[in-house]
Backbone as a chain_set.jsonl record, in Angstrom:
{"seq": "XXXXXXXXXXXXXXXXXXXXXXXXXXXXXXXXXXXXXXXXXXXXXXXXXXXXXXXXXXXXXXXXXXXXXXXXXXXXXXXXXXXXXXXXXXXX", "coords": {"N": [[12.8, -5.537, -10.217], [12.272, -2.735, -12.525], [10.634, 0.123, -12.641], [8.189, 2.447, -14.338], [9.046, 4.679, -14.493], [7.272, 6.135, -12.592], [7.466, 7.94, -9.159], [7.484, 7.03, -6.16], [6.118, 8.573, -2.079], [8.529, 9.365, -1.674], [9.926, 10.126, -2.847], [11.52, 7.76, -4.344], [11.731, 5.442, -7.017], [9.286, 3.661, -8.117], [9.296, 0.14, -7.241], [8.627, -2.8, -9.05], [7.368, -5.758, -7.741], [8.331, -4.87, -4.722], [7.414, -4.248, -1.689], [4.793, -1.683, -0.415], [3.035, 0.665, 1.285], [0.057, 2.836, 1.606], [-2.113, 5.176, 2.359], [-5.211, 5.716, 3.516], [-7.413, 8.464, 4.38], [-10.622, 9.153, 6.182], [-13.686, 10.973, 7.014], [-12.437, 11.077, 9.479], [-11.13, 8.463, 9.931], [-8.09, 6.131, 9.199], [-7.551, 4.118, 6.656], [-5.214, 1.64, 6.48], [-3.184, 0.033, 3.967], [-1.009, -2.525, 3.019], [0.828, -4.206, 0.9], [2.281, -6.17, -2.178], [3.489, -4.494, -5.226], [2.477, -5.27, -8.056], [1.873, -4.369, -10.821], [1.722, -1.776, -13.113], [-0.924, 0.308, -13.994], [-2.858, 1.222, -16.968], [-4.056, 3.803, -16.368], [-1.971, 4.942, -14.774], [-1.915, 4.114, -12.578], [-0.522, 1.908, -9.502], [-0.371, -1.201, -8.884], [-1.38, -3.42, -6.09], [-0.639, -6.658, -4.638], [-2.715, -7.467, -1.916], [-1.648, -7.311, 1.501], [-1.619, -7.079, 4.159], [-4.35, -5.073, 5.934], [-5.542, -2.147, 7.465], [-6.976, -0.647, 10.081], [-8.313, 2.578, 11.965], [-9.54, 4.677, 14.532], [-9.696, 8.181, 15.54], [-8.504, 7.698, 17.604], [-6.409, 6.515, 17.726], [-6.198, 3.934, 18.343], [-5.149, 0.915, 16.266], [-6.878, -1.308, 14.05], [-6.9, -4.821, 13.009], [-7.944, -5.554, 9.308], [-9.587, -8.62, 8.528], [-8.903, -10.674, 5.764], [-10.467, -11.014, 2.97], [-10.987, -13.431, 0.358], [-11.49, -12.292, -2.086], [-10.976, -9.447, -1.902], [-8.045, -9.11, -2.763], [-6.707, -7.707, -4.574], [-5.571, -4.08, -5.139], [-5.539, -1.242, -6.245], [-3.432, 2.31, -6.201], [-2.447, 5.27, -6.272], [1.032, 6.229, -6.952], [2.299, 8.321, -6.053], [1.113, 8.115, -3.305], [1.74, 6.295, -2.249], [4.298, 4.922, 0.409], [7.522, 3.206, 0.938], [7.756, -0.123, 2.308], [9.592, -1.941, 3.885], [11.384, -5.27, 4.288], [12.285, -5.982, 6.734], [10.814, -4.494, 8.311], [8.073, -6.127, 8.069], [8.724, -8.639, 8.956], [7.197, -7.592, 12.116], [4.809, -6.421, 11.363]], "CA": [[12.235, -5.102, -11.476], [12.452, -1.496, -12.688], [9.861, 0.75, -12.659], [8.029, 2.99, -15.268], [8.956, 6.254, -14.276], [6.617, 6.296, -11.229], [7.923, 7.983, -8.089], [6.567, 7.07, -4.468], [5.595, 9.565, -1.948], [9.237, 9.565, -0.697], [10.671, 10.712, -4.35], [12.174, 6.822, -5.137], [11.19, 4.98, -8.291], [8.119, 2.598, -7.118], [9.707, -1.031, -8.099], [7.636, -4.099, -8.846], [7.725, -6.496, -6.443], [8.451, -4.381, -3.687], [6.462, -3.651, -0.63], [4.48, -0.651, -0.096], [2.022, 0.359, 2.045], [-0.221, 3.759, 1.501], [-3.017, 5.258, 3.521], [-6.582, 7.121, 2.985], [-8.235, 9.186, 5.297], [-11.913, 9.355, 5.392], [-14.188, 10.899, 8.237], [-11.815, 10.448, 11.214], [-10.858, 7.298, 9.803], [-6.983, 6.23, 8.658], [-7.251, 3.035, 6.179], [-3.607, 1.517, 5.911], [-3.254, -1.139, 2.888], [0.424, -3.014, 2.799], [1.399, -5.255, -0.503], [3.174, -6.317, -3.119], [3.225, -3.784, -6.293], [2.317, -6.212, -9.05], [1.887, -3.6, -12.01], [1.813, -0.497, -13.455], [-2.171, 0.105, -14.544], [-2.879, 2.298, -18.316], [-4.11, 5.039, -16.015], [-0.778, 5.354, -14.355], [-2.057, 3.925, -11.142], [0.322, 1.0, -9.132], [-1.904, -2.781, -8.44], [-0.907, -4.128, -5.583], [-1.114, -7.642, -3.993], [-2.658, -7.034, -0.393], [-1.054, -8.736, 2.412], [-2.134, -6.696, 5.434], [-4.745, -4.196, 5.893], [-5.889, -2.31, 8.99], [-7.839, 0.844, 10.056], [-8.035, 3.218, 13.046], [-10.539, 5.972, 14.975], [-8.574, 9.644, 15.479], [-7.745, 7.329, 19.347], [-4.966, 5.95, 17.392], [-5.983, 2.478, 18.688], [-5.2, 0.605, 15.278], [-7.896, -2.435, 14.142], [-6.75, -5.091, 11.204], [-9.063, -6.379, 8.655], [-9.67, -9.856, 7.722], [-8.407, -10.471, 4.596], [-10.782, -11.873, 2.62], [-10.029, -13.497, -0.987], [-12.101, -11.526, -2.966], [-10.03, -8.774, -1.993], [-6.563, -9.194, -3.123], [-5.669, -6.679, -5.377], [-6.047, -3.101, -4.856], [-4.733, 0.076, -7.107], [-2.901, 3.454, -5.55], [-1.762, 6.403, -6.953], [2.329, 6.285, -6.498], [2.795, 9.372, -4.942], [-0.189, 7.879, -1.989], [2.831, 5.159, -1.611], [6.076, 4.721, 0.746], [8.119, 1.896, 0.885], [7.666, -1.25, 3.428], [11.351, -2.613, 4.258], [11.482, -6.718, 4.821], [13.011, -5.807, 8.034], [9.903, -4.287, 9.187], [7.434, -6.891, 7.502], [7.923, -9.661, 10.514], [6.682, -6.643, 13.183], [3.527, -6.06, 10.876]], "C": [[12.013, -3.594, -11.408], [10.998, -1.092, -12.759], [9.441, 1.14, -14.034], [7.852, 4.54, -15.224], [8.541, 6.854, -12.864], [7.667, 6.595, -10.169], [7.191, 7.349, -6.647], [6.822, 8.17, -3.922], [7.211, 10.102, -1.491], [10.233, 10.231, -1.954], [11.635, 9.207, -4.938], [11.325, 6.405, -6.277], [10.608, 3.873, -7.424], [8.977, 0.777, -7.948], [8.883, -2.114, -7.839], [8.07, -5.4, -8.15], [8.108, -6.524, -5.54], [7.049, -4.044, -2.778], [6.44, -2.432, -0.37], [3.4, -0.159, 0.276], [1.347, 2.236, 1.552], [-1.889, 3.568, 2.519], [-4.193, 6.484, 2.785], [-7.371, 7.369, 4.238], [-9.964, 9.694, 4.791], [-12.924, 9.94, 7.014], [-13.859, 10.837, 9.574], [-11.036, 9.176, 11.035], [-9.167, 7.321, 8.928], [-7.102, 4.454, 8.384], [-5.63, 2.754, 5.782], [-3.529, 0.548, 4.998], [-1.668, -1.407, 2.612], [0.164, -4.199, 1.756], [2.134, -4.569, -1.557], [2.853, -5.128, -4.312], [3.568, -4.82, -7.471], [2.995, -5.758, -10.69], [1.717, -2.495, -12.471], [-0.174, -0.701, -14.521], [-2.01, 1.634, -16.284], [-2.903, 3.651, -17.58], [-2.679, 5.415, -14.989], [-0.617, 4.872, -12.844], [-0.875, 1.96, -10.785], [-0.985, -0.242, -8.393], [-0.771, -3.376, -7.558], [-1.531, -5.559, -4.985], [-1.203, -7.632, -2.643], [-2.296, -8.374, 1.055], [-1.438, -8.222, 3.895], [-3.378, -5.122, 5.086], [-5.617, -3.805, 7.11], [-6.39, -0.412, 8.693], [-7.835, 1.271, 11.671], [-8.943, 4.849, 13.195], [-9.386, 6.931, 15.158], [-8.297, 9.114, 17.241], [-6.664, 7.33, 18.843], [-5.018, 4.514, 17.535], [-6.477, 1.384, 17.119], [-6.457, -0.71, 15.507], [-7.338, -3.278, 12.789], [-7.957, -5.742, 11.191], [-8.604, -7.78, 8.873], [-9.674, -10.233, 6.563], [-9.409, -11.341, 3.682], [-10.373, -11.91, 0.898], [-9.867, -13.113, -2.418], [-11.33, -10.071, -2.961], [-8.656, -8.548, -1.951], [-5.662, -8.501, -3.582], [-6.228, -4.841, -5.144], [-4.759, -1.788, -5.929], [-4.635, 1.552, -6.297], [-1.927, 4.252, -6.74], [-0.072, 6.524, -6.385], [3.024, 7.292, -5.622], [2.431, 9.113, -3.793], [1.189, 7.049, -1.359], [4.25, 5.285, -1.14], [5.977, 2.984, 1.207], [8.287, 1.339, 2.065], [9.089, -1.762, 3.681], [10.993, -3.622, 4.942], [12.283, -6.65, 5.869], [11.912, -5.819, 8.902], [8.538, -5.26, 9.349], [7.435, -7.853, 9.027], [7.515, -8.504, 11.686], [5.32, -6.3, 12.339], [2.414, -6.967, 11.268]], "O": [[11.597, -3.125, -10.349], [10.163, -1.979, -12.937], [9.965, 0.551, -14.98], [6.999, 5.313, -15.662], [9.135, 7.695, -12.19], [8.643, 5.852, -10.066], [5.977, 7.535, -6.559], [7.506, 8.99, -4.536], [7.249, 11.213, -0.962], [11.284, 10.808, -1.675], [12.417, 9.401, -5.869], [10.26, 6.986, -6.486], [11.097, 3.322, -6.438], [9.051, 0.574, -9.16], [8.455, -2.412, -6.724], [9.214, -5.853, -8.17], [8.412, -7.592, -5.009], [5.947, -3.679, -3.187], [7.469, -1.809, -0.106], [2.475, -0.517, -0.452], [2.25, 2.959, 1.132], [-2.489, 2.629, 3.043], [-4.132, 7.464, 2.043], [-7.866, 6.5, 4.956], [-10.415, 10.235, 3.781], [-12.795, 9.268, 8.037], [-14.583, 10.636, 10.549], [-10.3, 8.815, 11.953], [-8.912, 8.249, 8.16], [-6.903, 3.609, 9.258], [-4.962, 3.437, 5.006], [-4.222, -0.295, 5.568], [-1.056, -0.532, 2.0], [-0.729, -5.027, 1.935], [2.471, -3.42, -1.843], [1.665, -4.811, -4.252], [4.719, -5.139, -7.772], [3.876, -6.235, -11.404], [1.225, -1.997, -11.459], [-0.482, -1.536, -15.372], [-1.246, 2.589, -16.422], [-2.115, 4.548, -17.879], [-2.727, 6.55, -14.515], [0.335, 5.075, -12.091], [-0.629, 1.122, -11.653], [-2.004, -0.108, -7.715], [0.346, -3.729, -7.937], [-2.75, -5.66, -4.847], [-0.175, -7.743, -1.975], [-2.549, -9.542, 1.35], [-1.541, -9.076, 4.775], [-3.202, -4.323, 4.166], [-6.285, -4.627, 7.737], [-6.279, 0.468, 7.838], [-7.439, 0.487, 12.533], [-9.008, 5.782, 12.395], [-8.229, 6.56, 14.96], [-7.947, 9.951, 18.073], [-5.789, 8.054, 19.319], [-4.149, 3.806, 17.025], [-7.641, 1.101, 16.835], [-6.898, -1.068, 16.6], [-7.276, -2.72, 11.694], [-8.702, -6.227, 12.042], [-7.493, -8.09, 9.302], [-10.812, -10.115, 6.109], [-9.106, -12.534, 3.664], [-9.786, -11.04, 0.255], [-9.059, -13.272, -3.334], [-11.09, -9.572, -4.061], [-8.152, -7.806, -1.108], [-4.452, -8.439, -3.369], [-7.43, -4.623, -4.998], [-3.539, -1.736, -6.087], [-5.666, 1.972, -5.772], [-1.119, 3.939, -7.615], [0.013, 6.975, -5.243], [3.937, 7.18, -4.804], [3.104, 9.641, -2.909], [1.578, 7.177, -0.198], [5.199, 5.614, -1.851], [5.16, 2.126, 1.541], [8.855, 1.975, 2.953], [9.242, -1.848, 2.462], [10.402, -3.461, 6.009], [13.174, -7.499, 5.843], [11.746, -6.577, 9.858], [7.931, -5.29, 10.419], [6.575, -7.853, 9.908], [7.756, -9.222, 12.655], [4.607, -5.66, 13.112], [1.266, -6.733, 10.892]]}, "num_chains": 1, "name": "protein.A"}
């Protein structure tokens, strides 16, 4: 499914129902959030469906969450996002 213009951070068109993972830095801290891109939101932002999500001190030694079911969906700015490849998906 085509996009709506939206690029990701890598300059492709973000497509729905693709995997894409983006990251926020906060304090020392590197949150990573991987899922599905559901929809395109009014404010221009991309909703994804979360399927992994994991965090990490400036060691590098990564930590995942526990997914719970209340948190499922999560919204990113398209440029924040590069693309996951179902290659790499079973190694996640």
């Amino acid at each position: 499914m085509k996009s709506n213009n939206s690029k990701d951070a890598i300059g492709n068109d973000i497509e729905l129902g693709h995997v894409y993972g983006f990251t926020v830095d906060n304090v020392g801290m590197c949150y990573v959030t991987i899922g599905e891109a559901l929809n395109f939101t009014n404010s221009g932002l991309v909703t994804l469906r979360v399927m992994k999500k994991s965090y990490s001190y400036s060691t590098g030694q990564v930590h995942d969450y526990e997914l719970e079911s209340k948190i499922n969906k999560v919204s990113a700015k398209p440029c924040k996002m590069f693309p996951i490849f179902y290659s790499t998906m079973n190694e996640i």
